[in-house]
mmCIF file of the N, C-alpha and C atoms, coordinates in Angstrom:
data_MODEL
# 
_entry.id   MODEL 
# 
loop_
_atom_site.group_PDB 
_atom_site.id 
_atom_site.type_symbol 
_atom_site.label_atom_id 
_atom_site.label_alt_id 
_atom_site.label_comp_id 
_atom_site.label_asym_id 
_atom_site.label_entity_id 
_atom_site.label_seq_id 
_atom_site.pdbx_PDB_ins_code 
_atom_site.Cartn_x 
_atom_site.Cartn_y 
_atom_site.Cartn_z 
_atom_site.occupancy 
_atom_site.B_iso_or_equiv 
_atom_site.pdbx_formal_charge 
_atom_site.auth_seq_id 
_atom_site.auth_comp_id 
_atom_site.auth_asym_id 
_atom_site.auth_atom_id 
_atom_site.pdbx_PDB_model_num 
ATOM 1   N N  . UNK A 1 1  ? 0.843   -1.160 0.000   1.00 0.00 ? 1  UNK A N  1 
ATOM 2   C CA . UNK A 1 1  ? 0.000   0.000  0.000   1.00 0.00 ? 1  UNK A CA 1 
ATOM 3   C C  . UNK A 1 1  ? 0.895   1.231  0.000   1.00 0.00 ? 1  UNK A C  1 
ATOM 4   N N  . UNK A 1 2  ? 0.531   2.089  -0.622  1.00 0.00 ? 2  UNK A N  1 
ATOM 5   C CA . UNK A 1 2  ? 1.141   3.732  -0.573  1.00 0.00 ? 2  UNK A CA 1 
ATOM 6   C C  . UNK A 1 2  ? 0.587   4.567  -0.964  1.00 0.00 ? 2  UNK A C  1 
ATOM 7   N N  . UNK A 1 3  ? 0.745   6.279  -1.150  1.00 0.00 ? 3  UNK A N  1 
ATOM 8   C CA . UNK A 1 3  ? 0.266   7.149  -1.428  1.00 0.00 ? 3  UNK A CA 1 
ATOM 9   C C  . UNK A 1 3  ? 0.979   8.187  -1.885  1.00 0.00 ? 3  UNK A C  1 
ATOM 10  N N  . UNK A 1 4  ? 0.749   9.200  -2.334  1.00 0.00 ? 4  UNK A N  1 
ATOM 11  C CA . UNK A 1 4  ? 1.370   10.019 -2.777  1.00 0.00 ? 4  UNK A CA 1 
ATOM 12  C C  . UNK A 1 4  ? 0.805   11.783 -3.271  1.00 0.00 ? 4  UNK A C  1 
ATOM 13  N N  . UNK A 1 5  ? 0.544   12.699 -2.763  1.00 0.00 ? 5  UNK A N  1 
ATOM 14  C CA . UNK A 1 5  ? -0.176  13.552 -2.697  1.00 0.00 ? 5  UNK A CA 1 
ATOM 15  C C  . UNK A 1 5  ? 0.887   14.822 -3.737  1.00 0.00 ? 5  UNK A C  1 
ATOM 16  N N  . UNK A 1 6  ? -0.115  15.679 -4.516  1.00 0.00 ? 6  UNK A N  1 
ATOM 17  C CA . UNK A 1 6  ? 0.246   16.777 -5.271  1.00 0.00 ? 6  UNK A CA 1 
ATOM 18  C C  . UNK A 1 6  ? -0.473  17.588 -4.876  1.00 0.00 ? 6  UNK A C  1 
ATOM 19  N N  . UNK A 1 7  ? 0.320   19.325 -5.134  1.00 0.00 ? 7  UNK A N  1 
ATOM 20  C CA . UNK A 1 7  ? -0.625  20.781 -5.140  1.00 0.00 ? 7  UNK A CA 1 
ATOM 21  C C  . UNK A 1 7  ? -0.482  21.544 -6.519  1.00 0.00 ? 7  UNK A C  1 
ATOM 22  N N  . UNK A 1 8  ? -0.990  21.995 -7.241  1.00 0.00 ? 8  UNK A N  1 
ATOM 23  C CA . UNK A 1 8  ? -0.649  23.218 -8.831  1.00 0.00 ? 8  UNK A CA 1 
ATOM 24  C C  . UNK A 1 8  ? -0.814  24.033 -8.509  1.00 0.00 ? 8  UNK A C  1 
ATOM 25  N N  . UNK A 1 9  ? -0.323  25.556 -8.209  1.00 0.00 ? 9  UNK A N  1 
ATOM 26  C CA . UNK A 1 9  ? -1.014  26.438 -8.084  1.00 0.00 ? 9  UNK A CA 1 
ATOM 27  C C  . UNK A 1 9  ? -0.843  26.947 -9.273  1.00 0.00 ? 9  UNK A C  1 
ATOM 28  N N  . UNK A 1 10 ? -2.406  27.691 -9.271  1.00 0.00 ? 10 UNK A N  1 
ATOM 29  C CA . UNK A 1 10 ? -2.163  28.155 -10.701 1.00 0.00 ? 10 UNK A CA 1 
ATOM 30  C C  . UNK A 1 10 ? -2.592  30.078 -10.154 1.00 0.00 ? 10 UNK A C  1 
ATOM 31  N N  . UNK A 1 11 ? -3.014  30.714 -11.610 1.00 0.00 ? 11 UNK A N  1 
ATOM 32  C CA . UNK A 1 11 ? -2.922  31.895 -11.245 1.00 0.00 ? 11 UNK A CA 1 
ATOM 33  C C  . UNK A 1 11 ? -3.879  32.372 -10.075 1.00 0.00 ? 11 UNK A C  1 
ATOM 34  N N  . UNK A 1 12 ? -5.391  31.989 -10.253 1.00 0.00 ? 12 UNK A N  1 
ATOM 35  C CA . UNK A 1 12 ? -5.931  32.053 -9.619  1.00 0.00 ? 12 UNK A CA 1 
ATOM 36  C C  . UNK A 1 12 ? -6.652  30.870 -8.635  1.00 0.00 ? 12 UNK A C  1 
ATOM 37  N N  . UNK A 1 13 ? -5.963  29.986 -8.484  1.00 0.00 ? 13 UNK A N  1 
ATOM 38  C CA . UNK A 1 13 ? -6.451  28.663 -7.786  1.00 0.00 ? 13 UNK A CA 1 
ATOM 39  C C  . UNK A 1 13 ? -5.457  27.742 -7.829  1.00 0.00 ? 13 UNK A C  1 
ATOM 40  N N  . UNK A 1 14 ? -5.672  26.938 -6.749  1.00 0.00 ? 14 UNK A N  1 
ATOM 41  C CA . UNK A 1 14 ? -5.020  25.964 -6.146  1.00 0.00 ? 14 UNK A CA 1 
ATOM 42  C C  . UNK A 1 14 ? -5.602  24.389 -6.926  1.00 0.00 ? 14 UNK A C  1 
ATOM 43  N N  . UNK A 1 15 ? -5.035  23.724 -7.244  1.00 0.00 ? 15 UNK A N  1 
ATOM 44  C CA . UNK A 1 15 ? -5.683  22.255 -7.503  1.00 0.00 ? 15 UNK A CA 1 
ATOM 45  C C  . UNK A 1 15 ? -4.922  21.048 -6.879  1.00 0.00 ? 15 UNK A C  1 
ATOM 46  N N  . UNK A 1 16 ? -5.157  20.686 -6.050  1.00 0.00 ? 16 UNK A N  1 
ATOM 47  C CA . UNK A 1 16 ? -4.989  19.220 -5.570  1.00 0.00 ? 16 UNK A CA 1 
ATOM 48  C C  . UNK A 1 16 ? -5.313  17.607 -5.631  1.00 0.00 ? 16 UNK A C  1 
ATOM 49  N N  . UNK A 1 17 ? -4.668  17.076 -5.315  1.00 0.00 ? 17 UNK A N  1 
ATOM 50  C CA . UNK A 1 17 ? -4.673  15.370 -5.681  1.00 0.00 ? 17 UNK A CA 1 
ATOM 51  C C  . UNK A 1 17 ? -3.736  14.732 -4.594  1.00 0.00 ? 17 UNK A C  1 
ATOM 52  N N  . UNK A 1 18 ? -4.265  13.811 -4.647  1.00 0.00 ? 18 UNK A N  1 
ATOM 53  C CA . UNK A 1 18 ? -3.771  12.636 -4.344  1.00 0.00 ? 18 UNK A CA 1 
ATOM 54  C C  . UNK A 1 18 ? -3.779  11.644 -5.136  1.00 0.00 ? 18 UNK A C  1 
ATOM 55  N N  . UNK A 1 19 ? -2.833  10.516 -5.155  1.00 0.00 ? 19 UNK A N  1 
ATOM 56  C CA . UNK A 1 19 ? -3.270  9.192  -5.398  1.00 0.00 ? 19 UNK A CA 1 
ATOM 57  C C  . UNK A 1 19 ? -2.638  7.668  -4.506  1.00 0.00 ? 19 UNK A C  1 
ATOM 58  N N  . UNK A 1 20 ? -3.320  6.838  -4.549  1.00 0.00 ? 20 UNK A N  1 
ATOM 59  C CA . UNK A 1 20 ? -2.990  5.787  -3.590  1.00 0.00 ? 20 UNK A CA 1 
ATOM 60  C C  . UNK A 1 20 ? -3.534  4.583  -4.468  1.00 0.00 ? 20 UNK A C  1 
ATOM 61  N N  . UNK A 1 21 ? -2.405  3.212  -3.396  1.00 0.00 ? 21 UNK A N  1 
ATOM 62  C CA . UNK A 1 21 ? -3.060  2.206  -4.169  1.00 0.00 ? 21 UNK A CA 1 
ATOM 63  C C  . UNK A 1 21 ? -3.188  0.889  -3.073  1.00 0.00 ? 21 UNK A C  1 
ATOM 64  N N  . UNK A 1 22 ? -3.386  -0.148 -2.824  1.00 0.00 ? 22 UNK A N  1 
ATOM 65  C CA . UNK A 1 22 ? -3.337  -0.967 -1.916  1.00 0.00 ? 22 UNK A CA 1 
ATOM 66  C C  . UNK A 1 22 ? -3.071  -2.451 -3.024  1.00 0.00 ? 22 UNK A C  1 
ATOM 67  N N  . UNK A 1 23 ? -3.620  -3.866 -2.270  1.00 0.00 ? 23 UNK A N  1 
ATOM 68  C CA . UNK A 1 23 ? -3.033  -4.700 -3.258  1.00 0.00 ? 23 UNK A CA 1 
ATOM 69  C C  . UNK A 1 23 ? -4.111  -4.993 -4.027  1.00 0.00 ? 23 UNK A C  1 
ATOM 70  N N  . UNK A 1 24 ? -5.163  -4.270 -4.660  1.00 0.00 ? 24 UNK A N  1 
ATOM 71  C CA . UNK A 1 24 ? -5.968  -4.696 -5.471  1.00 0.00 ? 24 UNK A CA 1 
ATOM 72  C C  . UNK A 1 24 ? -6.252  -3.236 -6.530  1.00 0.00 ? 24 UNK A C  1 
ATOM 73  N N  . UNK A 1 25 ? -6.449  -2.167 -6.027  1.00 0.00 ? 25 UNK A N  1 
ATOM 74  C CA . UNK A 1 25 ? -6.833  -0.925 -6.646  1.00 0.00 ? 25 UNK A CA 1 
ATOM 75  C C  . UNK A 1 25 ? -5.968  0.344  -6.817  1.00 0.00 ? 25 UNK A C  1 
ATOM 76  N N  . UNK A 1 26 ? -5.723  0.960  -7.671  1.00 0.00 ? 26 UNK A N  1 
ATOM 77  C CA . UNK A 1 26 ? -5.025  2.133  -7.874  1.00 0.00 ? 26 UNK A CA 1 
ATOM 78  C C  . UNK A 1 26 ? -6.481  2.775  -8.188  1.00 0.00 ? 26 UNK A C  1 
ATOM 79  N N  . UNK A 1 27 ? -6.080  4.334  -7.057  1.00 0.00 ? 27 UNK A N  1 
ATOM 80  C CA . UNK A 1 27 ? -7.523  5.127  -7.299  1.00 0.00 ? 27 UNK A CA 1 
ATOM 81  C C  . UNK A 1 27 ? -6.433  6.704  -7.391  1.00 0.00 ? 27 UNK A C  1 
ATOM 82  N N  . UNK A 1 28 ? -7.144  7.559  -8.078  1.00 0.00 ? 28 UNK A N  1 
ATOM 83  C CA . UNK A 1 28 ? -6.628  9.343  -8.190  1.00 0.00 ? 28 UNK A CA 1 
ATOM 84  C C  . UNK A 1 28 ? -7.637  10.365 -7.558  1.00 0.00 ? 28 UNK A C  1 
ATOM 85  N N  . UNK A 1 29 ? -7.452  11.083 -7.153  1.00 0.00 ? 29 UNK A N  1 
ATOM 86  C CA . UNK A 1 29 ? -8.584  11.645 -7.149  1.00 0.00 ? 29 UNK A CA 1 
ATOM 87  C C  . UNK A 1 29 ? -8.121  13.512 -7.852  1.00 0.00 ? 29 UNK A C  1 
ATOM 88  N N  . UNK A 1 30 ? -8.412  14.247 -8.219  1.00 0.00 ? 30 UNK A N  1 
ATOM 89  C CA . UNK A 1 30 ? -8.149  15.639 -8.298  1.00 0.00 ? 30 UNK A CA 1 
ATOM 90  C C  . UNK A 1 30 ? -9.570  16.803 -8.272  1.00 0.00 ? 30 UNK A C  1 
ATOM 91  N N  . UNK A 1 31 ? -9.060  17.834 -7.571  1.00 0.00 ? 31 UNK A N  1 
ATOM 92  C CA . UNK A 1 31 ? -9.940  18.549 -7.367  1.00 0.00 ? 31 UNK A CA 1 
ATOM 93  C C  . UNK A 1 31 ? -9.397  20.287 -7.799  1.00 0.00 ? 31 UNK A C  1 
ATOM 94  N N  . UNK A 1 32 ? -10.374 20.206 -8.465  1.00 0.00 ? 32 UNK A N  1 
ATOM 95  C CA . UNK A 1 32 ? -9.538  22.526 -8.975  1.00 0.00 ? 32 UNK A CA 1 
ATOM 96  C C  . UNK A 1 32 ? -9.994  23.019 -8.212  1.00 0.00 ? 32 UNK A C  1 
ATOM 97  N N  . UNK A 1 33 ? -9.509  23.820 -7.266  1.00 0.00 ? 33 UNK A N  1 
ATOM 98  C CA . UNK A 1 33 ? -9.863  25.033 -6.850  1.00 0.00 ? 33 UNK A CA 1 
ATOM 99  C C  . UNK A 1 33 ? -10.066 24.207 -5.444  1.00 0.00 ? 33 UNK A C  1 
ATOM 100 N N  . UNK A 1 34 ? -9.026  23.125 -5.320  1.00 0.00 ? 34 UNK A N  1 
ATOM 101 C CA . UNK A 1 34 ? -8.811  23.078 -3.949  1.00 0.00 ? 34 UNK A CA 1 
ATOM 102 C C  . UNK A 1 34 ? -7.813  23.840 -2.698  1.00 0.00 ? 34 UNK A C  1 
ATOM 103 N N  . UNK A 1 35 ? -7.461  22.362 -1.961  1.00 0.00 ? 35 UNK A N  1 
ATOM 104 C CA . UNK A 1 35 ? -6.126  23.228 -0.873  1.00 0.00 ? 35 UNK A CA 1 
ATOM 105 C C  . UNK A 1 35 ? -4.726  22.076 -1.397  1.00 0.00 ? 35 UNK A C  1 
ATOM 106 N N  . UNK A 1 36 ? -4.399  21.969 -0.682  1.00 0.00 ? 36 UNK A N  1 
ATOM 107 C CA . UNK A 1 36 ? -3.403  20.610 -0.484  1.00 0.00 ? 36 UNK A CA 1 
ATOM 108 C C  . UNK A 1 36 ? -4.263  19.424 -1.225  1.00 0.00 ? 36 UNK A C  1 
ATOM 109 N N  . UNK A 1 37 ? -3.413  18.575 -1.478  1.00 0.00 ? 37 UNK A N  1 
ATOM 110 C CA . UNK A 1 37 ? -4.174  17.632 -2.149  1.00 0.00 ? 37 UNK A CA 1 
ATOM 111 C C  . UNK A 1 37 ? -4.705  16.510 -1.597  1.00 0.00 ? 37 UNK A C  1 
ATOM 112 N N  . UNK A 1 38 ? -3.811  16.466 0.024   1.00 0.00 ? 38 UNK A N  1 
ATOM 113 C CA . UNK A 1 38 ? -4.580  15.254 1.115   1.00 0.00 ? 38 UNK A CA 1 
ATOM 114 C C  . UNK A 1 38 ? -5.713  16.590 1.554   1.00 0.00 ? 38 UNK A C  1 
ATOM 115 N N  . UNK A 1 39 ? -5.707  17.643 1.890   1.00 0.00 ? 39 UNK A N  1 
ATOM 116 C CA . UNK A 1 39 ? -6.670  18.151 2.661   1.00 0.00 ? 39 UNK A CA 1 
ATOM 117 C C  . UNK A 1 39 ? -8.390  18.211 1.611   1.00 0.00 ? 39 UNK A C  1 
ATOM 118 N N  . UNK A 1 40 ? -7.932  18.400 0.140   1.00 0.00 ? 40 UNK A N  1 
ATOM 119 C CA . UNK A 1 40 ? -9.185  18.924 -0.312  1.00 0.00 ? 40 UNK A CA 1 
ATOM 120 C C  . UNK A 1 40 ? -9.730  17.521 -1.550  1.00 0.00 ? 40 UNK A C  1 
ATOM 121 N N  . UNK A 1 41 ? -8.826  16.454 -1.815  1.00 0.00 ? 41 UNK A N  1 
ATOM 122 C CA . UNK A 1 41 ? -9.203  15.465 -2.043  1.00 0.00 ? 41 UNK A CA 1 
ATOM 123 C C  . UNK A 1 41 ? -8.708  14.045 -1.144  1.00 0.00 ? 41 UNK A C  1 
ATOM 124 N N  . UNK A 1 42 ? -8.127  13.877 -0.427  1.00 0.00 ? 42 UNK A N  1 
ATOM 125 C CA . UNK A 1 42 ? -7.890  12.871 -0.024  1.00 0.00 ? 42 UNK A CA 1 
ATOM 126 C C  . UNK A 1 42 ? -8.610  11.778 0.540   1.00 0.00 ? 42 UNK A C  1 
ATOM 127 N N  . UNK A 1 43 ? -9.641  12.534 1.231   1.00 0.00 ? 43 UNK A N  1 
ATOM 128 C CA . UNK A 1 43 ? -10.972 12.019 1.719   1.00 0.00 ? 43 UNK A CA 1 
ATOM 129 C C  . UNK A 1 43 ? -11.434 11.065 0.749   1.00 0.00 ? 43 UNK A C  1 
ATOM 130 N N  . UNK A 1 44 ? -11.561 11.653 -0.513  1.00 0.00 ? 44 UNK A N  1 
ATOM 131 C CA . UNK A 1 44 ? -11.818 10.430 -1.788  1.00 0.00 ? 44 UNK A CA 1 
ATOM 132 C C  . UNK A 1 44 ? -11.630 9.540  -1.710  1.00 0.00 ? 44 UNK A C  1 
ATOM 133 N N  . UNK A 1 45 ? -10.013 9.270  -1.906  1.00 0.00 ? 45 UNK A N  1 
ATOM 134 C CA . UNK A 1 45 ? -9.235  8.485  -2.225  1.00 0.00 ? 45 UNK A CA 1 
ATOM 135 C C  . UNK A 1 45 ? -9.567  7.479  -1.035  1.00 0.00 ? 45 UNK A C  1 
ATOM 136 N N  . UNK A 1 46 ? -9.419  8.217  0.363   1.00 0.00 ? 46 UNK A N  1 
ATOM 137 C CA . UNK A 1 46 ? -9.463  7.271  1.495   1.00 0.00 ? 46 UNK A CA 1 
ATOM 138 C C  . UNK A 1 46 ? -10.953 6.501  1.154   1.00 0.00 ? 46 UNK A C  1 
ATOM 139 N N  . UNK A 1 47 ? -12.090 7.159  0.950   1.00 0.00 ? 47 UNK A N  1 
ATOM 140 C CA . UNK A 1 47 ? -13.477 6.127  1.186   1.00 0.00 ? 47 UNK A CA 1 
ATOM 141 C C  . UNK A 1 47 ? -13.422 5.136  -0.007  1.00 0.00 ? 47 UNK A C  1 
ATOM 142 N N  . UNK A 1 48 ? -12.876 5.844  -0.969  1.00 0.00 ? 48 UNK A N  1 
ATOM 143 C CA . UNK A 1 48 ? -12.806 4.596  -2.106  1.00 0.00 ? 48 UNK A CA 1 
ATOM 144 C C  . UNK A 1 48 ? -12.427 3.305  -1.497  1.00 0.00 ? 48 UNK A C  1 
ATOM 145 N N  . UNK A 1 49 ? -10.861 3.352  -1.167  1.00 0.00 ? 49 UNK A N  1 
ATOM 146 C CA . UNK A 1 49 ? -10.113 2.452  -0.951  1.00 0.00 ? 49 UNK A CA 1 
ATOM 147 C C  . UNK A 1 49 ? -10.537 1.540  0.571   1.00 0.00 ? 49 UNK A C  1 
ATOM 148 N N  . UNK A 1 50 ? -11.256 2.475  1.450   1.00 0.00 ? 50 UNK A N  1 
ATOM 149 C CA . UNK A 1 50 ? -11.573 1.520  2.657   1.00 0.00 ? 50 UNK A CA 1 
ATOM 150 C C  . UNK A 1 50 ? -13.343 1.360  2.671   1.00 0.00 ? 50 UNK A C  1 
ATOM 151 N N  . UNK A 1 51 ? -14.106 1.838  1.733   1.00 0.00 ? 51 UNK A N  1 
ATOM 152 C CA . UNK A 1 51 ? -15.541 1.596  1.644   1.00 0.00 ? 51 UNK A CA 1 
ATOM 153 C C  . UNK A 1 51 ? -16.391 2.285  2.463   1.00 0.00 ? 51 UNK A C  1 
ATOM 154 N N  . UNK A 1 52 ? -15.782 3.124  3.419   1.00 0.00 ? 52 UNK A N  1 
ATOM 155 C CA . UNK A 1 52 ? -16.437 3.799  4.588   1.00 0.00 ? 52 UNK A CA 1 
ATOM 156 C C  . UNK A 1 52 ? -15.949 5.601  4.369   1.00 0.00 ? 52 UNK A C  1 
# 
């Protein structure tokens, strides 16, 4: 299992991501006009991967 988190800033906005994988699924998630990429998508990534 691992993870790995990105930020872009761009001119006027922030876009974040994450992505993670465990031993069955690779999931991404990205969001424009987020924060950090664990703070404003990570949540995703986490319910994907644990179902909750």
């Amino acid at each position: 299992m691992g993870a790995r988190t990105g930020t872009a800033e761009e001119q006027t906005h922030t876009n974040g991501w994450p992505t993670a994988y465990d031993d069955h699924y690779a999931v991404a998630s990205l969001v424009e006009g987020g924060t950090s990429g664990v703070d404003s998508a990570g949540w995703i990534v986490r319910h994907v991967l644990t179902g909750s």
